[in-house]
Biopython code that builds the backbone (N, CA, C, O; Angstrom):
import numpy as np
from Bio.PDB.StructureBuilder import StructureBuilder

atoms = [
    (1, "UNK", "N", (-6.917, 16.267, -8.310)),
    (1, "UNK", "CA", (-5.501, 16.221, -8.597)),
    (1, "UNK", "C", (-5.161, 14.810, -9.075)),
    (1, "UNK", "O", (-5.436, 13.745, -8.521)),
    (2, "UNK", "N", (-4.664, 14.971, -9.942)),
    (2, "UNK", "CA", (-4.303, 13.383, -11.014)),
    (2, "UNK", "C", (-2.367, 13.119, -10.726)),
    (2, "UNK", "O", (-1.736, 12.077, -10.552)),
    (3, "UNK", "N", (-1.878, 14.676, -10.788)),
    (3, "UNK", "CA", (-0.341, 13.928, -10.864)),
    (3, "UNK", "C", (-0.048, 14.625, -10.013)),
    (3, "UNK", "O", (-0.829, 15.482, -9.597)),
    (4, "UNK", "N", (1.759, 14.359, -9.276)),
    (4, "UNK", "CA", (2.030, 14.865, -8.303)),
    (4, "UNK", "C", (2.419, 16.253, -8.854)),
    (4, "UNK", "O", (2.665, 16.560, -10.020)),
    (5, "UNK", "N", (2.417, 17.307, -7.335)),
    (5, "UNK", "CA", (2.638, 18.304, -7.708)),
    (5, "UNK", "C", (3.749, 19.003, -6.879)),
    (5, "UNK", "O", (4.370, 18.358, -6.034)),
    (6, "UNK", "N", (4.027, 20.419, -7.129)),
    (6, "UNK", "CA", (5.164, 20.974, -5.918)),
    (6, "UNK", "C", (4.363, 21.979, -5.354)),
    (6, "UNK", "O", (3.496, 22.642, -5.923)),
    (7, "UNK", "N", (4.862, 22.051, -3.762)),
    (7, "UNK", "CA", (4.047, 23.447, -3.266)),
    (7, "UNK", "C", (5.346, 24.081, -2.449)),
    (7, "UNK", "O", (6.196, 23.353, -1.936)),
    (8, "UNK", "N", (5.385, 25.329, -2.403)),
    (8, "UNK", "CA", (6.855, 25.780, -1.557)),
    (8, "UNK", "C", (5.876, 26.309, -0.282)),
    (8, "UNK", "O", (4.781, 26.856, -0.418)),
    (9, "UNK", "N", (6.479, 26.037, 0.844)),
    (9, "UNK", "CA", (6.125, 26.264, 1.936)),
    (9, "UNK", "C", (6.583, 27.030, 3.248)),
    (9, "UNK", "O", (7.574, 26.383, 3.587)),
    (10, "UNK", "N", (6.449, 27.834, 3.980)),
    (10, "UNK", "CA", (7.702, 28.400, 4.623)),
    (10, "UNK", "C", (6.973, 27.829, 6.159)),
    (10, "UNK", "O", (5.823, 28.149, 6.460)),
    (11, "UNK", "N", (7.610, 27.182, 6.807)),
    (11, "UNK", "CA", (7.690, 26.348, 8.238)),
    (11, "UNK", "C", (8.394, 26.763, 9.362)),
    (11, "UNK", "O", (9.553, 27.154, 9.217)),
    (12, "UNK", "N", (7.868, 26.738, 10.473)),
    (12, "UNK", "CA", (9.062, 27.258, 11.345)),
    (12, "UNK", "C", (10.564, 26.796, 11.492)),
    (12, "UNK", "O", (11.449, 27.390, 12.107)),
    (13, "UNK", "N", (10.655, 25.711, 10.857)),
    (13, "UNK", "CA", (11.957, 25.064, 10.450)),
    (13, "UNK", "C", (12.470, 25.729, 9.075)),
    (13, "UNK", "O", (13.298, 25.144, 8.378)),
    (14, "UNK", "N", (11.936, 26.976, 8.725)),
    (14, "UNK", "CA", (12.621, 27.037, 7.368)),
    (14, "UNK", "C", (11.291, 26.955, 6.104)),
    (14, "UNK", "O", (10.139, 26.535, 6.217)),
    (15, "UNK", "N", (11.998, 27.529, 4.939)),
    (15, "UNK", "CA", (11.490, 27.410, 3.732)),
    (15, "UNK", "C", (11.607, 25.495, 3.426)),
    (15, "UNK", "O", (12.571, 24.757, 3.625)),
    (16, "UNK", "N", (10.098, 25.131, 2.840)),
    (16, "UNK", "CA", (10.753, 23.983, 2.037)),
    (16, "UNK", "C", (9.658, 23.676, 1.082)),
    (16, "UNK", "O", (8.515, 24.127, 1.158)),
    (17, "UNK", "N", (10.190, 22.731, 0.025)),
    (17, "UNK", "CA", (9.740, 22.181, -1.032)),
    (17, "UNK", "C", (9.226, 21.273, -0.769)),
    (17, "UNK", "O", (9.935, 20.268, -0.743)),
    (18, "UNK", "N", (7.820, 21.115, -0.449)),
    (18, "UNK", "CA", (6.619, 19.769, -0.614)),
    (18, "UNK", "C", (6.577, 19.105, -2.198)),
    (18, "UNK", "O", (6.890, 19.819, -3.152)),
    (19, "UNK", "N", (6.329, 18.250, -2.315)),
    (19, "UNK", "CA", (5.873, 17.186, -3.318)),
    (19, "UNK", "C", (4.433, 16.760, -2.728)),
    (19, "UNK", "O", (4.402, 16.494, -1.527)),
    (20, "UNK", "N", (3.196, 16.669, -3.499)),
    (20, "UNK", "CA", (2.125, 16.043, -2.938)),
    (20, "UNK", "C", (1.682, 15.169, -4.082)),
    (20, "UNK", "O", (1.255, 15.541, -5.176)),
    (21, "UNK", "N", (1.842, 14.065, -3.682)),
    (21, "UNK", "CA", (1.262, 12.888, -4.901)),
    (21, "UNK", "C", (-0.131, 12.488, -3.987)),
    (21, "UNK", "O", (-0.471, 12.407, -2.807)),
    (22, "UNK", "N", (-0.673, 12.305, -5.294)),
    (22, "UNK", "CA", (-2.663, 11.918, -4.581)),
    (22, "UNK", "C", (-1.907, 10.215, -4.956)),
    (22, "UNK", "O", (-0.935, 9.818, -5.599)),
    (23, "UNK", "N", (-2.479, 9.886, -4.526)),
    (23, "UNK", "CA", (-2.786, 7.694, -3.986)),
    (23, "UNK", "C", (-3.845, 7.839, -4.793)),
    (23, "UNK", "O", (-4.854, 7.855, -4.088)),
    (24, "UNK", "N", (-4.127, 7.959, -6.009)),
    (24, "UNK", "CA", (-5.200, 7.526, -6.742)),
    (24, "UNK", "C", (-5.055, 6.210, -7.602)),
    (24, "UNK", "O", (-4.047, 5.970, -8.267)),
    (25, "UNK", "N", (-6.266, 5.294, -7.521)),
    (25, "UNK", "CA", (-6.234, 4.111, -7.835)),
    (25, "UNK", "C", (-7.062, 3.910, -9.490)),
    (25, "UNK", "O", (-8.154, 4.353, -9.848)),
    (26, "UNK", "N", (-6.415, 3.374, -9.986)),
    (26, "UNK", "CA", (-6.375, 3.360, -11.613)),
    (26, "UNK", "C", (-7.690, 2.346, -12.031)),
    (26, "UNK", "O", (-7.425, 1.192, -11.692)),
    (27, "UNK", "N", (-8.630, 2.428, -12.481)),
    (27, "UNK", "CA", (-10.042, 2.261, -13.064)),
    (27, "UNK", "C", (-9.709, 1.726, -14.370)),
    (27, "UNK", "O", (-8.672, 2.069, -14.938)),
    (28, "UNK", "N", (-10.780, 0.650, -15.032)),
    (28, "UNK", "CA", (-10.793, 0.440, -16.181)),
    (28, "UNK", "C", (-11.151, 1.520, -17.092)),
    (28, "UNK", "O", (-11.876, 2.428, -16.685)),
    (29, "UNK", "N", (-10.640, 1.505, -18.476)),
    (29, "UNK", "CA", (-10.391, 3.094, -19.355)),
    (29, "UNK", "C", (-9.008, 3.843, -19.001)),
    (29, "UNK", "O", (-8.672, 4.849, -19.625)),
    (30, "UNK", "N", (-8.636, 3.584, -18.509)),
    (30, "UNK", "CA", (-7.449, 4.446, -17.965)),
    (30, "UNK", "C", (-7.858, 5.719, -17.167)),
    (30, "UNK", "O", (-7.239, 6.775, -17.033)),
    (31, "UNK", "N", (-9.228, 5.285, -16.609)),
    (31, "UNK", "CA", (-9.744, 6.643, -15.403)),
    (31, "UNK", "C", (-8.982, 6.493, -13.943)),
    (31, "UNK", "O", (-8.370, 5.440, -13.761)),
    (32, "UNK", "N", (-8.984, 7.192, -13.203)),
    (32, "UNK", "CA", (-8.595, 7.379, -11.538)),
    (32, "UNK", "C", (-9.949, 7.340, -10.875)),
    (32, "UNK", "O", (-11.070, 7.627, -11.294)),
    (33, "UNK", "N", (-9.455, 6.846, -9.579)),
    (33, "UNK", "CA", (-10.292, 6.974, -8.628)),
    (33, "UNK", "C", (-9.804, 7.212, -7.565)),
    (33, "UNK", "O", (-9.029, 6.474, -6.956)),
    (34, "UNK", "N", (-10.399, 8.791, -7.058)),
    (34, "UNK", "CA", (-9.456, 9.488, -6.072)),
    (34, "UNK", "C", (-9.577, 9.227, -4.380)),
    (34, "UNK", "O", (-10.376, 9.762, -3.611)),
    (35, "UNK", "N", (-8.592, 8.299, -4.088)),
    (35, "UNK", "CA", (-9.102, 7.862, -2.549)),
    (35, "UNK", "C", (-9.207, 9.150, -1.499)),
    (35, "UNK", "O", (-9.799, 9.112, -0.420)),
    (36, "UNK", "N", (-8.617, 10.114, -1.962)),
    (36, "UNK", "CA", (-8.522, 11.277, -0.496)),
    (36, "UNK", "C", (-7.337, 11.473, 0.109)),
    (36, "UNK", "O", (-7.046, 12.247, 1.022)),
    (37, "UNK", "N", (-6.658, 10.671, -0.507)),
    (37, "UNK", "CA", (-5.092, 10.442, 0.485)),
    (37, "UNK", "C", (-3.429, 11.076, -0.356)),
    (37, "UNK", "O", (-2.921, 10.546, -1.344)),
    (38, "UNK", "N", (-3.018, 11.983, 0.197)),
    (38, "UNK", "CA", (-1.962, 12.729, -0.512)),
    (38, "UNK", "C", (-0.582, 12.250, 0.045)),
    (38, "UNK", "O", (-0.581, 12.171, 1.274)),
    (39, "UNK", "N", (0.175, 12.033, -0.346)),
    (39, "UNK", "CA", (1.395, 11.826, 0.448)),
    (39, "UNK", "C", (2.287, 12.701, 0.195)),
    (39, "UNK", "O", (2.602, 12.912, -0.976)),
    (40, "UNK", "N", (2.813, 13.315, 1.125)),
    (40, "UNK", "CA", (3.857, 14.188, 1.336)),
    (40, "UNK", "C", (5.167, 14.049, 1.440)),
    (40, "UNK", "O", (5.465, 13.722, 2.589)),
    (41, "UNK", "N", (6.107, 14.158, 0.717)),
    (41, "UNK", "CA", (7.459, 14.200, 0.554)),
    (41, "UNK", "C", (8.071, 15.460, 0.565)),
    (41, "UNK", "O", (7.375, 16.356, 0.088)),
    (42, "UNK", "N", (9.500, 15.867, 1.096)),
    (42, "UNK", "CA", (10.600, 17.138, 0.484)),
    (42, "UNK", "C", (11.405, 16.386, 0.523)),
    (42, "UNK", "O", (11.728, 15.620, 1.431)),
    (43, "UNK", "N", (11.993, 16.600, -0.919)),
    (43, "UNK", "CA", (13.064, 15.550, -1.366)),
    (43, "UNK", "C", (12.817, 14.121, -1.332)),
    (43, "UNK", "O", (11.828, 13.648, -1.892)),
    (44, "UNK", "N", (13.785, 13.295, -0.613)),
    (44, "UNK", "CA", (13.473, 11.925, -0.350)),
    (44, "UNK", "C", (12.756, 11.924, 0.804)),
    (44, "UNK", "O", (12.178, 10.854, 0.991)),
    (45, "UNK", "N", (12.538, 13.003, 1.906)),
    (45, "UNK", "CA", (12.114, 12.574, 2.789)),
    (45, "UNK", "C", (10.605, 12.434, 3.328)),
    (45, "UNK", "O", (9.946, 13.470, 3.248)),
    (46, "UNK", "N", (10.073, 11.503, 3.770)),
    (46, "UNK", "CA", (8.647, 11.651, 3.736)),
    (46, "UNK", "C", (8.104, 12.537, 4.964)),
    (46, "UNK", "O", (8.772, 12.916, 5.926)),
    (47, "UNK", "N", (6.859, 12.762, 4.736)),
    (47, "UNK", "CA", (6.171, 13.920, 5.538)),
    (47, "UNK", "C", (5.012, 13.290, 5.878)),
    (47, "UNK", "O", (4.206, 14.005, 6.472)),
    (48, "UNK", "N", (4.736, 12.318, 5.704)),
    (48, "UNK", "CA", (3.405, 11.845, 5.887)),
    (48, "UNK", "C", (2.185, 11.891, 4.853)),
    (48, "UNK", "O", (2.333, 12.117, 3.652)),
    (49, "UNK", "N", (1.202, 11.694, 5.357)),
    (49, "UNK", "CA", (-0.310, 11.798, 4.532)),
    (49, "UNK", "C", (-1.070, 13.030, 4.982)),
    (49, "UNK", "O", (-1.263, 13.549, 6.081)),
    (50, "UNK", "N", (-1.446, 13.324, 3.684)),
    (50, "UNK", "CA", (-3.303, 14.331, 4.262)),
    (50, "UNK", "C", (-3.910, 13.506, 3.603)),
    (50, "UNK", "O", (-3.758, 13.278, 2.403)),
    (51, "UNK", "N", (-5.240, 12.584, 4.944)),
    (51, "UNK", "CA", (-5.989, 12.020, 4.048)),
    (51, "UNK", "C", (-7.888, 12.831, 4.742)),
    (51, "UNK", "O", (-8.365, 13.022, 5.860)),
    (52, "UNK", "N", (-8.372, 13.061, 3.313)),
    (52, "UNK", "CA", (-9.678, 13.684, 3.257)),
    (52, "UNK", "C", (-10.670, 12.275, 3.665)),
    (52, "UNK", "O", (-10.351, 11.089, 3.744)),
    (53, "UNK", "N", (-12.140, 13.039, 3.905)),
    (53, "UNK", "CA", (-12.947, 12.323, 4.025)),
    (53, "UNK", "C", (-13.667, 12.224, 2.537)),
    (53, "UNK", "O", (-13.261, 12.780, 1.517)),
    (54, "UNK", "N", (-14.877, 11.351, 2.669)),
    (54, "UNK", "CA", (-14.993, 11.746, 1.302)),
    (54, "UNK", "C", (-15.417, 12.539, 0.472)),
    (54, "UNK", "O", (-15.408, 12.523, -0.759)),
    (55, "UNK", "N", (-15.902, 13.444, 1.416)),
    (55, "UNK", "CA", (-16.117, 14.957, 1.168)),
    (55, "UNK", "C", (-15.257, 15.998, 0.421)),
    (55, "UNK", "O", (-15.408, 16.963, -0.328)),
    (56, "UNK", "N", (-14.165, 15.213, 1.088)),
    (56, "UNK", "CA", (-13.134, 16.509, 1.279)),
    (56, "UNK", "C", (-13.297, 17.586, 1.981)),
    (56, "UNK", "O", (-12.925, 18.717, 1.665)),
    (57, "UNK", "N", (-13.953, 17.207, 3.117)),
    (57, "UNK", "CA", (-14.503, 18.595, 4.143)),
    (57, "UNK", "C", (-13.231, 18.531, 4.962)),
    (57, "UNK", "O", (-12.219, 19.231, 4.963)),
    (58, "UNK", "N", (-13.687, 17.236, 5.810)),
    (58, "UNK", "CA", (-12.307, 16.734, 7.043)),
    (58, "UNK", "C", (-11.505, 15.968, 6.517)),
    (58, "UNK", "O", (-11.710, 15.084, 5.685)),
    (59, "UNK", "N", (-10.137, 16.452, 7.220)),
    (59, "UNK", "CA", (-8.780, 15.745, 6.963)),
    (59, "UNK", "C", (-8.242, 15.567, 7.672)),
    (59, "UNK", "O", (-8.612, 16.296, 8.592)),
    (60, "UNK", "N", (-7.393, 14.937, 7.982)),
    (60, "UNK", "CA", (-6.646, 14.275, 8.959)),
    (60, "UNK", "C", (-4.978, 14.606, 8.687)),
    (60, "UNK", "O", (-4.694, 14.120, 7.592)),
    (61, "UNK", "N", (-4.043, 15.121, 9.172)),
    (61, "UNK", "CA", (-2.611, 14.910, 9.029)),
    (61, "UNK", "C", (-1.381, 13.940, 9.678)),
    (61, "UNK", "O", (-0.771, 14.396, 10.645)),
    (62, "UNK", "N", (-1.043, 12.714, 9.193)),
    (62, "UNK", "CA", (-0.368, 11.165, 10.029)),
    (62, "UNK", "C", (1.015, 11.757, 10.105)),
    (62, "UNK", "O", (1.847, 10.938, 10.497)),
    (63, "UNK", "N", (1.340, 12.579, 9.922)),
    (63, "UNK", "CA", (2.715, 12.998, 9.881)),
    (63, "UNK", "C", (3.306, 13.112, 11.230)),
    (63, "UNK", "O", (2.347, 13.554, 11.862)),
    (64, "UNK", "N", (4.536, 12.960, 12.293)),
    (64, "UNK", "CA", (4.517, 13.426, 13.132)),
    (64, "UNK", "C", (5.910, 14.441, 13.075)),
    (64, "UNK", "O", (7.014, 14.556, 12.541)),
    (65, "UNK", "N", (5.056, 15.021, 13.964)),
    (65, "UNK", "CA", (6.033, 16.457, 14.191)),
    (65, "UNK", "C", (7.082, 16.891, 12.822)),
    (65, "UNK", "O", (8.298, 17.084, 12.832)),
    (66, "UNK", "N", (6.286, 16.945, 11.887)),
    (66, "UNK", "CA", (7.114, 17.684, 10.095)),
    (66, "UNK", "C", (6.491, 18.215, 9.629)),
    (66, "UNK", "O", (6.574, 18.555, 8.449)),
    (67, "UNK", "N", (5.636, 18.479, 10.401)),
    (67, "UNK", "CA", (4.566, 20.191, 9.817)),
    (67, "UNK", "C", (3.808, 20.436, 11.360)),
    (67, "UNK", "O", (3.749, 19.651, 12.306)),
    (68, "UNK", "N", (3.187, 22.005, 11.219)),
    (68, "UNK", "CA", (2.525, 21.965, 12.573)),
    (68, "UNK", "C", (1.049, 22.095, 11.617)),
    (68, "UNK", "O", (1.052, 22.237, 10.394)),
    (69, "UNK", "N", (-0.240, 22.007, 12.515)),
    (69, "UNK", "CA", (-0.884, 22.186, 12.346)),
    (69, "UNK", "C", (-2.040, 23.047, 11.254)),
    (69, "UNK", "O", (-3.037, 22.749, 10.596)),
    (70, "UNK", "N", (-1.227, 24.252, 11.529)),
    (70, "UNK", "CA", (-1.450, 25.675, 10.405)),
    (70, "UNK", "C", (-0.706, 25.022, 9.099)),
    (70, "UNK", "O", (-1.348, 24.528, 8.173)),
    (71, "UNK", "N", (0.736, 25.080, 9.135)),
    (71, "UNK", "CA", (1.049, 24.084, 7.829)),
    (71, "UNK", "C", (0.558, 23.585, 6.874)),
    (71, "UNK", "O", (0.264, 23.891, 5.718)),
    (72, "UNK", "N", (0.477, 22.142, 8.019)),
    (72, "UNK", "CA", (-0.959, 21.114, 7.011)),
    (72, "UNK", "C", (-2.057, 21.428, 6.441)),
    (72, "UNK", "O", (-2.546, 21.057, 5.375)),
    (73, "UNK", "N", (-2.560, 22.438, 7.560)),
    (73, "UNK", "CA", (-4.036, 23.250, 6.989)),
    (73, "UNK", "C", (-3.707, 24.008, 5.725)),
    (73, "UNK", "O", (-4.358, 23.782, 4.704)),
    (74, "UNK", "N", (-2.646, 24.975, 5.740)),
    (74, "UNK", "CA", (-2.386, 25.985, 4.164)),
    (74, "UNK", "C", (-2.421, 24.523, 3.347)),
    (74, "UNK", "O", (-3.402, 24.340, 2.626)),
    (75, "UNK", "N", (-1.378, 23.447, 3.420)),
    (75, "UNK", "CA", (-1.203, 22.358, 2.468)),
    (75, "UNK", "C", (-2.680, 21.919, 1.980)),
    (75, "UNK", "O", (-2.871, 21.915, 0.764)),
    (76, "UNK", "N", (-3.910, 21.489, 2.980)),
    (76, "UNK", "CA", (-4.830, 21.135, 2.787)),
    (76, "UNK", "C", (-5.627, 22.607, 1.541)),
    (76, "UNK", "O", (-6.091, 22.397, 0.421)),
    (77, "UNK", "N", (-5.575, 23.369, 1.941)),
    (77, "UNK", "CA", (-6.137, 24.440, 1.296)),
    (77, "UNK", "C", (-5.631, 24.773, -0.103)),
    (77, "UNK", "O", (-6.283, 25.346, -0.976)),
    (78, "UNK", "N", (-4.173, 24.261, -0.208)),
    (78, "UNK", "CA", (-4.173, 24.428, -1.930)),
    (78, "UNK", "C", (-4.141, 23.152, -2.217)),
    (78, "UNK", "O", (-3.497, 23.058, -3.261)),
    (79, "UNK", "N", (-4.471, 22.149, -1.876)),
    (79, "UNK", "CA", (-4.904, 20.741, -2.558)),
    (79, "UNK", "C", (-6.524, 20.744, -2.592)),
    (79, "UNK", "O", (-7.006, 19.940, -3.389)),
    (80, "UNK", "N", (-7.408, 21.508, -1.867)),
    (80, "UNK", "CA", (-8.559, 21.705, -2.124)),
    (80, "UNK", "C", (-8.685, 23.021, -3.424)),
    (80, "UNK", "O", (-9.822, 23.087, -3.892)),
    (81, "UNK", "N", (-8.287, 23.417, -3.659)),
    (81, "UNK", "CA", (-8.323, 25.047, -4.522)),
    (81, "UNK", "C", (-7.446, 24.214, -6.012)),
    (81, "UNK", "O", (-7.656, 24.631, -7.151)),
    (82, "UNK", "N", (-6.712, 23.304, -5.800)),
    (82, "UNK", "CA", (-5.738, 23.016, -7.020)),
    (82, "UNK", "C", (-6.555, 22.461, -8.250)),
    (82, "UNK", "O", (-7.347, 21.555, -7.991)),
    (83, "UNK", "N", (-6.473, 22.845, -9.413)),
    (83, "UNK", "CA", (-7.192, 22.490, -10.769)),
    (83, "UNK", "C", (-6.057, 21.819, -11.591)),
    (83, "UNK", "O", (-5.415, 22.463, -12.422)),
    (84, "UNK", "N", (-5.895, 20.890, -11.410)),
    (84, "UNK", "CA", (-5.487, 20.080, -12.719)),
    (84, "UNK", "C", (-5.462, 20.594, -13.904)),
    (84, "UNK", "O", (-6.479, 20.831, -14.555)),
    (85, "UNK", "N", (-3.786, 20.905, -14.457)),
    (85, "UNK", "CA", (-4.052, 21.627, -16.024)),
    (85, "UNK", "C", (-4.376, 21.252, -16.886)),
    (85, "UNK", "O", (-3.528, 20.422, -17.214)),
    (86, "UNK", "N", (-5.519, 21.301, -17.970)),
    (86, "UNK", "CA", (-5.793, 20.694, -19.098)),
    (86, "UNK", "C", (-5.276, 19.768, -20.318)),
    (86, "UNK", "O", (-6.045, 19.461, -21.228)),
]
sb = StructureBuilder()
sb.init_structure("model")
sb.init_model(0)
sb.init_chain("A")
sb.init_seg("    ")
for serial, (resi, resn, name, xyz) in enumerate(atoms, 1):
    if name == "N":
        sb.init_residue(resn, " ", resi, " ")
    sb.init_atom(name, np.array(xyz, "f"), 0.0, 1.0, " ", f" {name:<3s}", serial, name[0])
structure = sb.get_structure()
């Protein structure tokens, strides 16, 4: 994942609109280099990080109490599955 994206989510607090921008760090050529680390926003408000290992096997969620567990995991699962459009 190169740019931020939207994911709609339904939470026990309700339906909401994620934003997930990757923290990727900019390389000579104008390439990325993808640290693992997503930050989570709805709206202005922040949600924290999913940050991967460098696998991308294990992840970690820093957020507290603005997603539960299952949440983060669906979130983790379409940031692992997501293809960058051409």
């Amino acid at each position: 994942m190169i740019k931020q994206v939207s994911y709609d989510i339904n939470t026990v607090d309700g339906p909401r609109h994620i934003t997930i921008t990757p923290d990727n760090e900019p390389l000579a050529g104008g390439d990325f280099y993808a640290t693992g680390v997503f930050t989570l926003t709805d709206g202005v408000v922040g949600m924290g990080e999913i940050i991967f290992d460098e696998d991308m096997n294990e992840w970690e969620y820093n957020g507290i109490d603005a997603l539960t567990y299952d949440e983060a995991a669906e979130i983790v699962e379409f940031i692992k599955n997501y293809k960058d459009p051409e």
